[in-house]
N, C-alpha and C positions, 0 to 999 in steps of 0.2 A: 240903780233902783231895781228893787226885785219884782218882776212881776205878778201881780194883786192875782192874776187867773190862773197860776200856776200851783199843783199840788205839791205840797211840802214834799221832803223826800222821803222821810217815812209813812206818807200814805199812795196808795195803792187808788188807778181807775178802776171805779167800776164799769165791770162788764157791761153791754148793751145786748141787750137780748136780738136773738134773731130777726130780720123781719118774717113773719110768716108770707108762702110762696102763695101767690095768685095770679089767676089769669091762666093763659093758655101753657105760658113759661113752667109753671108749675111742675105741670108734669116731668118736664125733661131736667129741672130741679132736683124732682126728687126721685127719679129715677137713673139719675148719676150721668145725666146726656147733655149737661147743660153746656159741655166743647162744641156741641155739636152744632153746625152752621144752617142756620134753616130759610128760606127765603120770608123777604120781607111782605110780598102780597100788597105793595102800595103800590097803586096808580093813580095816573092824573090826567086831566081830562085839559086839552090843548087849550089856552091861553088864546091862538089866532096871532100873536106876536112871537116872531120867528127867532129873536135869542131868547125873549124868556123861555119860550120850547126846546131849544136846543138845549138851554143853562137847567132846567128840571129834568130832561132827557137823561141827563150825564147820570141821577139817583139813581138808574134804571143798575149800573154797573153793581150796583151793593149789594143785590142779588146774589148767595151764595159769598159774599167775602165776610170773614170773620170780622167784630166790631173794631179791634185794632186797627183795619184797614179804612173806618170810613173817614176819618178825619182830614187825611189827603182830597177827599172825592166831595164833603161838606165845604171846604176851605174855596177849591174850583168853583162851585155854585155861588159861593157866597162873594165871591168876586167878579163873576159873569153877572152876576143879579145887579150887581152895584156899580157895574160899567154901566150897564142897560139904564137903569134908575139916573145916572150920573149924563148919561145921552141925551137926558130930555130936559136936562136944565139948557144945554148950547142950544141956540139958533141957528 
């Protein structure tokens, strides 16, 4: 069965216009920098529970790494989080 959302072959997508750039990103957008690796500037203010600090700690690394590299370093938080979370269901 052929699929109902699919364009015939003789027609053509159309294009999707650009988004226009905002925010701070902008700049380095449009001025041809956007390789460029910039620090993130997020902190967090301690919890008082010693792995969820350690497991938010670990964000600190992304600082300086290109966005390729966070998904390794999201994946570890998001699994330390879920130990922690997962500790307070046992007695």
């Amino acid at each position: 069965m052929p699929d109902p959302t699919a364009l015939p072959a003789t027609a053509t997508a159309p294009e999707a216009a650009p988004a226009p750039a905002v925010g701070p990103a902008a700049a380095a957008v449009t001025t041809g920098r956007d390789a460029e690796v910039r620090p993130l500037g997020v902190e967090f203010a301690p919890t008082g529970d010693p792995a969820v600090d350690a497991a938010l700690g670990r964000l600190e690394v992304l600082d300086g790494v290109p966005t390729e590299g966070h998904l390794p370093v999201y994946e570890d938080v998001h699994q330390r989080l879920g130990q922690t979370l997962a500790a307070l269901d046992r007695p």
